[in-house]
py3Dmol code that shows the C-alpha trace and the ligand (Angstrom):
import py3Dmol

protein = """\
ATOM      1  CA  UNK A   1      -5.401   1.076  -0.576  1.00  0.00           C
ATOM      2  CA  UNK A   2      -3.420   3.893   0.105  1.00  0.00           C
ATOM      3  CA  UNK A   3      -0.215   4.609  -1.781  1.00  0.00           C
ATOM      4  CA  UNK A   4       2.555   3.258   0.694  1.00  0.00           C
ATOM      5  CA  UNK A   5       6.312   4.014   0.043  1.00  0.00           C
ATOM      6  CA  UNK A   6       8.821   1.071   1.259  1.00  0.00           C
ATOM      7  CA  UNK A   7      12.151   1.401   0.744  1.00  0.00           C
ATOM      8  CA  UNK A   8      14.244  -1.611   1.092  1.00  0.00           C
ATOM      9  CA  UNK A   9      18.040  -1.376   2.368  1.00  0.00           C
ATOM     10  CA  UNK A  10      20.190  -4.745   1.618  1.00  0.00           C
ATOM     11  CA  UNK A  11      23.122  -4.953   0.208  1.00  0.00           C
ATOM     12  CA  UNK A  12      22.938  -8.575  -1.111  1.00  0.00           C
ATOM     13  CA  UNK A  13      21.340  -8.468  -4.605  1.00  0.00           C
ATOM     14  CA  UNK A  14      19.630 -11.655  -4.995  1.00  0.00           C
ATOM     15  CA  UNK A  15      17.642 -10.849  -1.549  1.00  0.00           C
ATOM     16  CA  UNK A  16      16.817  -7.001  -2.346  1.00  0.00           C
ATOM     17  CA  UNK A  17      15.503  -8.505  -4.945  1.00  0.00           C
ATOM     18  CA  UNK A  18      13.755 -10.872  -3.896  1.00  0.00           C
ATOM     19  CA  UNK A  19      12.332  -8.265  -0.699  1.00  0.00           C
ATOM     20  CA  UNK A  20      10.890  -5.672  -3.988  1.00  0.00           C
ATOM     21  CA  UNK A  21       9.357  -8.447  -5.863  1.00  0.00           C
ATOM     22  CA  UNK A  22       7.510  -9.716  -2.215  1.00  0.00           C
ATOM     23  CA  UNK A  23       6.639  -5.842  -1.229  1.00  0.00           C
ATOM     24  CA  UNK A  24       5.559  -5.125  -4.863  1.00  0.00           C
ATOM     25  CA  UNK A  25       3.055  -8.197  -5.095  1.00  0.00           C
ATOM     26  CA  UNK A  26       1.518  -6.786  -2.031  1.00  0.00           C
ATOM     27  CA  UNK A  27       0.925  -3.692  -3.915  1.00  0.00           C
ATOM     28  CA  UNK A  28       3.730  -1.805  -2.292  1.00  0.00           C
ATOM     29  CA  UNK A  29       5.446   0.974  -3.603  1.00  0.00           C
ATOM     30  CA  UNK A  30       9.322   0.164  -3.494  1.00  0.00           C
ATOM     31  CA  UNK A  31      12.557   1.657  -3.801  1.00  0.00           C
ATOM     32  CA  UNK A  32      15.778  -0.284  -2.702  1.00  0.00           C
ATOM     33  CA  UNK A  33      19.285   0.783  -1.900  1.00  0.00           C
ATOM     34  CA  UNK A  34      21.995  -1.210  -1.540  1.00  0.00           C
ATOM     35  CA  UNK A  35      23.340   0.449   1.618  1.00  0.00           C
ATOM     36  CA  UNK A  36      22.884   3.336   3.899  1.00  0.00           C
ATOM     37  CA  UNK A  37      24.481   6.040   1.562  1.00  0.00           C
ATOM     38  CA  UNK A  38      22.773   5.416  -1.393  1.00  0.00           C
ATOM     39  CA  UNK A  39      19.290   4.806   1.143  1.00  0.00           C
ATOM     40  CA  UNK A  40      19.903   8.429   2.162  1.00  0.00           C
ATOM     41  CA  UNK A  41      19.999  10.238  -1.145  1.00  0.00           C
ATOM     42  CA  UNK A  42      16.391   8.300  -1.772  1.00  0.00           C
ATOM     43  CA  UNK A  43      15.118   9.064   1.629  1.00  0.00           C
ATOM     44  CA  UNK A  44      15.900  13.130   0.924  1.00  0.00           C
ATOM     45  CA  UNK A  45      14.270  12.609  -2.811  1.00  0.00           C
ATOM     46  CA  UNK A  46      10.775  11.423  -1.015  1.00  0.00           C
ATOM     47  CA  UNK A  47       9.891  10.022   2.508  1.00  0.00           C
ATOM     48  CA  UNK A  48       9.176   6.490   2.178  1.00  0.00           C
ATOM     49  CA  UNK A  49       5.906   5.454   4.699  1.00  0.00           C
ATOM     50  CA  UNK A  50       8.460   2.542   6.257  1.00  0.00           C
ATOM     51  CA  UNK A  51      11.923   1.119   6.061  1.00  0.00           C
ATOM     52  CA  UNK A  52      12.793  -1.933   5.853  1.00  0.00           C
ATOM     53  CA  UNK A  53      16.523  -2.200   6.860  1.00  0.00           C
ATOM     54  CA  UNK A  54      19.320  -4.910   6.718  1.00  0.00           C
ATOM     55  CA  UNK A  55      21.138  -5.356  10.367  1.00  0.00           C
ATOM     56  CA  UNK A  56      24.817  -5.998   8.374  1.00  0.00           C
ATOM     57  CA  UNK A  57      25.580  -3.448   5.899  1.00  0.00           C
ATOM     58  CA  UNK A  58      28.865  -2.423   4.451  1.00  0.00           C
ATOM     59  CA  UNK A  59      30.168   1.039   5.656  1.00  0.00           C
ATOM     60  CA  UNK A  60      27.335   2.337   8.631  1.00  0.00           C
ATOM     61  CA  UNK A  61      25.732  -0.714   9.539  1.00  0.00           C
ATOM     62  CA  UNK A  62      22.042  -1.150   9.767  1.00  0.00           C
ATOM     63  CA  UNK A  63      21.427  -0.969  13.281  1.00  0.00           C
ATOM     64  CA  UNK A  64      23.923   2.250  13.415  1.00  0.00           C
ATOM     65  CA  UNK A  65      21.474   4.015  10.734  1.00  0.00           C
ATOM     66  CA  UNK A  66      18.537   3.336  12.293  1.00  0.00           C
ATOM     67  CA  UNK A  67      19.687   4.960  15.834  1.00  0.00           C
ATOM     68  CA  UNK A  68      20.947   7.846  13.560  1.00  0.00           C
ATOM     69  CA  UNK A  69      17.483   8.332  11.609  1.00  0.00           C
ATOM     70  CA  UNK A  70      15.624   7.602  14.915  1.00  0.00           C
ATOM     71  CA  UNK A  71      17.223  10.626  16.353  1.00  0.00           C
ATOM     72  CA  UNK A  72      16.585  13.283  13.143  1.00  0.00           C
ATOM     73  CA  UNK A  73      14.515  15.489  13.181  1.00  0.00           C
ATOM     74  CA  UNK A  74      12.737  15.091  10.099  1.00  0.00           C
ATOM     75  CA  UNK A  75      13.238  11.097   9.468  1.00  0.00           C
ATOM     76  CA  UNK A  76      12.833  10.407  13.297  1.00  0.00           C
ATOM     77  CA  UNK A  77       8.782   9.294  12.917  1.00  0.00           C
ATOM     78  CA  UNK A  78       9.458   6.987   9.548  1.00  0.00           C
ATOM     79  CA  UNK A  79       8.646   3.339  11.185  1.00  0.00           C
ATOM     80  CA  UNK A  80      11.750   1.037  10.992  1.00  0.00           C
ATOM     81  CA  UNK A  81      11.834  -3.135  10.785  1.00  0.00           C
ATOM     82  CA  UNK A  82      15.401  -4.515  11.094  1.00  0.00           C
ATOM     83  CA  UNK A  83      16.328  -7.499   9.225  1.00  0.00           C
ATOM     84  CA  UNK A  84      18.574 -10.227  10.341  1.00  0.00           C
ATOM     85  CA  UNK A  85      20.157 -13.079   9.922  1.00  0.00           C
ATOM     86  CA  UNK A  86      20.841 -13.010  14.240  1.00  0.00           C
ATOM     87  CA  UNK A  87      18.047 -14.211  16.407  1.00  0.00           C
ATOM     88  CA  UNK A  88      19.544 -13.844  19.711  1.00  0.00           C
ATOM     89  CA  UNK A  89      17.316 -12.238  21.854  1.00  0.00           C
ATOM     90  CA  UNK A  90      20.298  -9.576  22.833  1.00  0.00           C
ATOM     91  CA  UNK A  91      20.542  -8.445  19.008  1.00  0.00           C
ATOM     92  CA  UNK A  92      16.385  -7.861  19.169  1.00  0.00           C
ATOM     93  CA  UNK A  93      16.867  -6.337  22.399  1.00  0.00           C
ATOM     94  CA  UNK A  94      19.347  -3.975  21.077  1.00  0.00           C
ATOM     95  CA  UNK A  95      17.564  -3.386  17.681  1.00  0.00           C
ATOM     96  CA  UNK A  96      14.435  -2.091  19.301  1.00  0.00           C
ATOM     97  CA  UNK A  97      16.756  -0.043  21.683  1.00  0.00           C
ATOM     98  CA  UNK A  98      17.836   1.859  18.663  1.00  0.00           C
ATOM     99  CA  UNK A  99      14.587   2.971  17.813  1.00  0.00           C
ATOM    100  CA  UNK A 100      13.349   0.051  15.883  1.00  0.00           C
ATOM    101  CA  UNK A 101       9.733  -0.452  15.700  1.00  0.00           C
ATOM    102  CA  UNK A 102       9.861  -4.237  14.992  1.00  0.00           C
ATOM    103  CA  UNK A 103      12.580  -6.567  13.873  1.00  0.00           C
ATOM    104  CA  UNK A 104      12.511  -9.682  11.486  1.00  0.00           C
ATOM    105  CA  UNK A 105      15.036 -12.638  11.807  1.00  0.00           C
ATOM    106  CA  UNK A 106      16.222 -14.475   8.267  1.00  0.00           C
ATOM    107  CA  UNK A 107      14.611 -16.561   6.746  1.00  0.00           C
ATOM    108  CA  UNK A 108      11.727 -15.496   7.006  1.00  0.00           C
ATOM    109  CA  UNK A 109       8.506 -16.351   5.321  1.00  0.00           C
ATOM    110  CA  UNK A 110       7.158 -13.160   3.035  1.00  0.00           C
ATOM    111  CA  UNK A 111       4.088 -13.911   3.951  1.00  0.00           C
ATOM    112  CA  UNK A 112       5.228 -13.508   7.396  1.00  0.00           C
ATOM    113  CA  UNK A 113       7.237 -10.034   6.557  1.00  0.00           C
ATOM    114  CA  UNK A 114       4.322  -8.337   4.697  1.00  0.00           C
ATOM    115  CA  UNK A 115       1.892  -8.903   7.666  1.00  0.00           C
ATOM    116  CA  UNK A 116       4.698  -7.535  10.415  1.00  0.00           C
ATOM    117  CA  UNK A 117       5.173  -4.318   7.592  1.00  0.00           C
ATOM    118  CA  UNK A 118       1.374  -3.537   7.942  1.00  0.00           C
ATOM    119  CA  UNK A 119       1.063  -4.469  11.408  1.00  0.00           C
ATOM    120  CA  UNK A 120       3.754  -1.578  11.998  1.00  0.00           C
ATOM    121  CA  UNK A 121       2.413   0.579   9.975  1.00  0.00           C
ATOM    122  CA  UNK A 122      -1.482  -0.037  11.419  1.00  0.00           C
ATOM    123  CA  UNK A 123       0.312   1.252  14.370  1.00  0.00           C
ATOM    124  CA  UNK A 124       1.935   4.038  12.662  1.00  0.00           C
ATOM    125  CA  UNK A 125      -1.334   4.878  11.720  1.00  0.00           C
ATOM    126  CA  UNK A 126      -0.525   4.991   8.156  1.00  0.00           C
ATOM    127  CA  UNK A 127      -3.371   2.918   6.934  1.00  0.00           C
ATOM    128  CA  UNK A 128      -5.705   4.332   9.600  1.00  0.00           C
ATOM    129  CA  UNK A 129      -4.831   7.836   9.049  1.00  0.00           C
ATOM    130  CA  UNK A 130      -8.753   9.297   7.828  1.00  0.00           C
ATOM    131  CA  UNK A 131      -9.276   5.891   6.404  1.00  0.00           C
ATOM    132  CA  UNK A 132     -12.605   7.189   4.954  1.00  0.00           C
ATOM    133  CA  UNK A 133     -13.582   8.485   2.348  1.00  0.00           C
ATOM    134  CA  UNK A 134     -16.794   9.763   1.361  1.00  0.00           C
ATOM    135  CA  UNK A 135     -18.290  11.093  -2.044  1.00  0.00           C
ATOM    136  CA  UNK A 136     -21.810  11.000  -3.449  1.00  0.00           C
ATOM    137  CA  UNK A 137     -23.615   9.682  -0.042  1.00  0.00           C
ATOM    138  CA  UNK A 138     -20.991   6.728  -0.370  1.00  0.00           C
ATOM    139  CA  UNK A 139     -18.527   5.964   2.703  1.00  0.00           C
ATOM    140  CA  UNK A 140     -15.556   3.285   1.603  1.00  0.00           C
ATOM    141  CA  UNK A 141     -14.113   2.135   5.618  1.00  0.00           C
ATOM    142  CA  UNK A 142     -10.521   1.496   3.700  1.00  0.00           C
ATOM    143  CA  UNK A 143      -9.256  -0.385   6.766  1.00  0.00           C
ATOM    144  CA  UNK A 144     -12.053  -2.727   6.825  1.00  0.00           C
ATOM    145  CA  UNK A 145     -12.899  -2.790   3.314  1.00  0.00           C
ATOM    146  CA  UNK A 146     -17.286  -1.947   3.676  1.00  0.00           C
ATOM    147  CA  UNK A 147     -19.138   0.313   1.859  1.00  0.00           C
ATOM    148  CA  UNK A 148     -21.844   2.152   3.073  1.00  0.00           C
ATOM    149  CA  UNK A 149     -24.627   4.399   1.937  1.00  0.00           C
ATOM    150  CA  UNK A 150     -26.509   5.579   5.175  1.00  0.00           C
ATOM    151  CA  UNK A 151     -26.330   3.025   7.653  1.00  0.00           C
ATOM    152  CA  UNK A 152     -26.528   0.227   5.392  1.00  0.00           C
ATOM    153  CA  UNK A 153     -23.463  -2.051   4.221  1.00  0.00           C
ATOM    154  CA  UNK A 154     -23.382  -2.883   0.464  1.00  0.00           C
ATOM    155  CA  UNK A 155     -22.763  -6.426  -0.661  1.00  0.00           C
ATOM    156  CA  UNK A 156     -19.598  -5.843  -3.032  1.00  0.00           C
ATOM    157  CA  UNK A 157     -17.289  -8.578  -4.050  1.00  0.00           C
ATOM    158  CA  UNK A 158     -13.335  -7.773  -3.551  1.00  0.00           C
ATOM    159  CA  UNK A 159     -13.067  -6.677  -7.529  1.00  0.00           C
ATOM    160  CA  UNK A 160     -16.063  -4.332  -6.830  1.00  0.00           C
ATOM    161  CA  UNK A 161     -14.504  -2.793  -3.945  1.00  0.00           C
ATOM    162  CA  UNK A 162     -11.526  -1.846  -5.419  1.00  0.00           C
ATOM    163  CA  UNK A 163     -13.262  -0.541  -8.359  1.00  0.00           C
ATOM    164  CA  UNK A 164     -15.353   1.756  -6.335  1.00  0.00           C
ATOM    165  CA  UNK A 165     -12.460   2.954  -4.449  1.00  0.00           C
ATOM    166  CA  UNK A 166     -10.291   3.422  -7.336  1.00  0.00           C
ATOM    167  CA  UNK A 167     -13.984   5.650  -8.242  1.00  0.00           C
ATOM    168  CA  UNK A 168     -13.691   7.472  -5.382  1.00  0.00           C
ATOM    169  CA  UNK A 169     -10.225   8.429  -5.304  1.00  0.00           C
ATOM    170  CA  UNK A 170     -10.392   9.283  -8.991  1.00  0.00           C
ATOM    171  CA  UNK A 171     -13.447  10.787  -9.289  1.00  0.00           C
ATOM    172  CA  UNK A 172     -14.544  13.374 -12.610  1.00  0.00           C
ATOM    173  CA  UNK A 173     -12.425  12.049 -14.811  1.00  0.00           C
ATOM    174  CA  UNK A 174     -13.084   9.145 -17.696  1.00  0.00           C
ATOM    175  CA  UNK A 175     -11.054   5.783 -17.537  1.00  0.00           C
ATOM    176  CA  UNK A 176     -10.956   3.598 -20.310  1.00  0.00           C
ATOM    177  CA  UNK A 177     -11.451   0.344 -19.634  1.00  0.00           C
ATOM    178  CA  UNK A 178      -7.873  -0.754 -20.632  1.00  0.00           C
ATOM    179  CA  UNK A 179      -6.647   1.922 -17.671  1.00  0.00           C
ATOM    180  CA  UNK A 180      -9.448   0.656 -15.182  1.00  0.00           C
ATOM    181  CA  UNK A 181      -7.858  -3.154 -15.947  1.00  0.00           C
ATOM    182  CA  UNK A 182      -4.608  -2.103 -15.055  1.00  0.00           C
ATOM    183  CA  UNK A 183      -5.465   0.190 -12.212  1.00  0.00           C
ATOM    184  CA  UNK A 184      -8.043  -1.899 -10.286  1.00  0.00           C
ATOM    185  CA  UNK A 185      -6.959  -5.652 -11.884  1.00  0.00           C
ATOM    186  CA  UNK A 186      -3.468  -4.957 -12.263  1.00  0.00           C
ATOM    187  CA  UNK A 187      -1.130  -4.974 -14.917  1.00  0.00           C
ATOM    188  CA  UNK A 188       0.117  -8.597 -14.546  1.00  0.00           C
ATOM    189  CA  UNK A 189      -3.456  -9.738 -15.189  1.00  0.00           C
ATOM    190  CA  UNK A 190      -4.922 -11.592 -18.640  1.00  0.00           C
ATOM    191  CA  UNK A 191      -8.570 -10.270 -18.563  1.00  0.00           C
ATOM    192  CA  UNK A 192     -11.115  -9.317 -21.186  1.00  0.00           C
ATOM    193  CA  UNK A 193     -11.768  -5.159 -21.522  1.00  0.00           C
ATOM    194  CA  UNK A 194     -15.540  -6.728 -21.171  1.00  0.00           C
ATOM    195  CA  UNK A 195     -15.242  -7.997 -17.503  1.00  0.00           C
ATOM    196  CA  UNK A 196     -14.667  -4.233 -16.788  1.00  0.00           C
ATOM    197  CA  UNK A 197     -18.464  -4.127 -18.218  1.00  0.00           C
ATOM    198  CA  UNK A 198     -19.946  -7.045 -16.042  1.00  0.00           C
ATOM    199  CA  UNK A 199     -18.425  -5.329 -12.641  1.00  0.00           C
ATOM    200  CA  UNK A 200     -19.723  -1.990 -13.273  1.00  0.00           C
ATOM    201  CA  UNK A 201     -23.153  -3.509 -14.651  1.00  0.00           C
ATOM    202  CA  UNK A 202     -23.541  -5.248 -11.472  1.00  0.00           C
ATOM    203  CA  UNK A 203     -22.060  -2.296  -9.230  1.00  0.00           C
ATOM    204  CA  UNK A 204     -24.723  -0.243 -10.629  1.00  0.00           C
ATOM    205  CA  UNK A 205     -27.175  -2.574  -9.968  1.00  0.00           C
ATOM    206  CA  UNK A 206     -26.252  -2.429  -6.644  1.00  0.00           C
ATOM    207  CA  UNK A 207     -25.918   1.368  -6.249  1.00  0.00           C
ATOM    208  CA  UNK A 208     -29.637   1.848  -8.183  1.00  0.00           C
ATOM    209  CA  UNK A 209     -31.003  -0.030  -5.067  1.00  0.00           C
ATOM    210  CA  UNK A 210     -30.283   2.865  -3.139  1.00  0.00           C
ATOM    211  CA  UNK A 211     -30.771   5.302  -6.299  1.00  0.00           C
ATOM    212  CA  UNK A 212     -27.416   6.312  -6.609  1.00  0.00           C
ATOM    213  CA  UNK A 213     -26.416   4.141 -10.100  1.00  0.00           C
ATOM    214  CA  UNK A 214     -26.104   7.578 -11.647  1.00  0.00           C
ATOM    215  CA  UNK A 215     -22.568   8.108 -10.177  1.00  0.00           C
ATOM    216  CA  UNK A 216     -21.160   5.341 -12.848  1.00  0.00           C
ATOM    217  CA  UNK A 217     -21.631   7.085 -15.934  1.00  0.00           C
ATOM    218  CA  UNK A 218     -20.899   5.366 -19.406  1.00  0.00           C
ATOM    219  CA  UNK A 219     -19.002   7.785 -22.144  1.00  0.00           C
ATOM    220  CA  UNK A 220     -19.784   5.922 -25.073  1.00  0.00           C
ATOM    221  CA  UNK A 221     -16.630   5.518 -27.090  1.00  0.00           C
ATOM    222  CA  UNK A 222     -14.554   6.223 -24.093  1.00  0.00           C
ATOM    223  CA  UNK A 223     -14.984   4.496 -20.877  1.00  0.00           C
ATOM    224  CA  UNK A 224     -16.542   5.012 -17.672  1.00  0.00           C
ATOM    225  CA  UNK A 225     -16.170   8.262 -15.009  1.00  0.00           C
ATOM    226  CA  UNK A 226     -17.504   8.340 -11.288  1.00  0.00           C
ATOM    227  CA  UNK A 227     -19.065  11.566 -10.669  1.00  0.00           C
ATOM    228  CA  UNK A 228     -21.669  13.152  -8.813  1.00  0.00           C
ATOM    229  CA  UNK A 229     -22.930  15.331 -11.196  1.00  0.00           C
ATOM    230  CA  UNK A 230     -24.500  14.267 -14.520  1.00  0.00           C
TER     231      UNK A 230
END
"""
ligand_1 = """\
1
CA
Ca 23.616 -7.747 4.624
"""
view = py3Dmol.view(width=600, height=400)
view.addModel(protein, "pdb")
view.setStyle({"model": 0}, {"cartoon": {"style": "trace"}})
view.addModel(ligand_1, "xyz")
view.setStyle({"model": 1}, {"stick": {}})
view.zoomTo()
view.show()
């Protein structure tokens, strides 16, 4: 997937918390702020891809800062879900007046919240944005995760998929297996350096079908590196 920056607004700790840890374990990049001032100063250090901002803040309120962003300039296009703890249908009505592109009512489940985030951004067109990519007669669909060579869709597992498209969006350089682990497994996982072996083993296998198992190469003592020249 695509990098994707969220940054959280909320000024009640134990639920900004909670929000990061959620957005996080759905491979989200997050930054929180507590309130609209100190959301500000993050939004000018780097554009986050989608806010995802508290109705009831102290000092500007939520629903104030979102009509404000909506309106600038340069912030106007970053997508917007409202959180609330007010379901009234006049409060939605009046969030999405502001600008907002979708609004959540508390509790909700974060299940529920992560699929409304990518929904809005699918519309934003921030995972469809050239969701290809293509290197070494191999086309990854990133929306849909296929792989193609030609015409034909490869049989990958989930694990295999991400490996090749951590491959193709790193390619030329040599990963360890320790860095492949935490960049295609993740950090959080227990797993032997030697499953890192058995995926590419049978990715190549795969690729060599179609003759391409050259783009895995092995650097003995080192790791692996995706490249399309030998
Ligand atoms: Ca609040």
């Amino acid at each position: 997937m695509p990098e994707i920056n969220v940054l959280v607004v909320e000024d009640e700790d134990a639920i900004r918390e909670m929000l990061t840890m959620v957005l996080e374990q759905a491979e989200f990049l997050v930054r929180a702020a507590a309130d609209a001032q100190q959301a500000l100063e993050m939004l000018t250090e780097k554009s986050p891809d989608l806010i995802l901002l508290d109705w009831m803040l102290p000092g500007i309120s939520g629903v104030e800062w979102a009509k404000r962003l909506k309106r600038d300039e340069v912030y106007g296009e970053i997508p917007i879900i409202l959180v609330t703890a007010r379901g009234e249908e006049e409060d939605k009505v009046r969030g999405l007046d502001v600008g907002a592109d979708d609004y959540i009512t508390k509790p909700f489940s974060p299940r529920e919240m992560v699929a409304r985030i990518r929904a809005v951004l699918r519309r934003a067109g921030k995972f469809g944005k050239g969701g290809r990519i293509e290197m070494g007669g191999i086309t990854l669909d990133i929306d849909q995760h296929r792989v193609n060579i030609g015409e034909i869709e490869l049989a990958v597992s989930p694990t295999e998929y991400r490996l090749l498209e951590f491959f193709l969006t790193h390619p030329g350089k040599v990963y360890s297996r320790a860095q492949l682990l935490d960049q295609v497994w993740g950090r959080s996982t227990y797993i032997e350096e030697r499953t890192v072996d058995v995926h590419i083993r049978r990715l190549r296998k795969i690729l060599a079908e179609h003759g391409r198992e050259e783009l895995i190469q092995t650097v003995r003592g080192f790791g692996y590196r995706f490249s399309e020249s030998p």
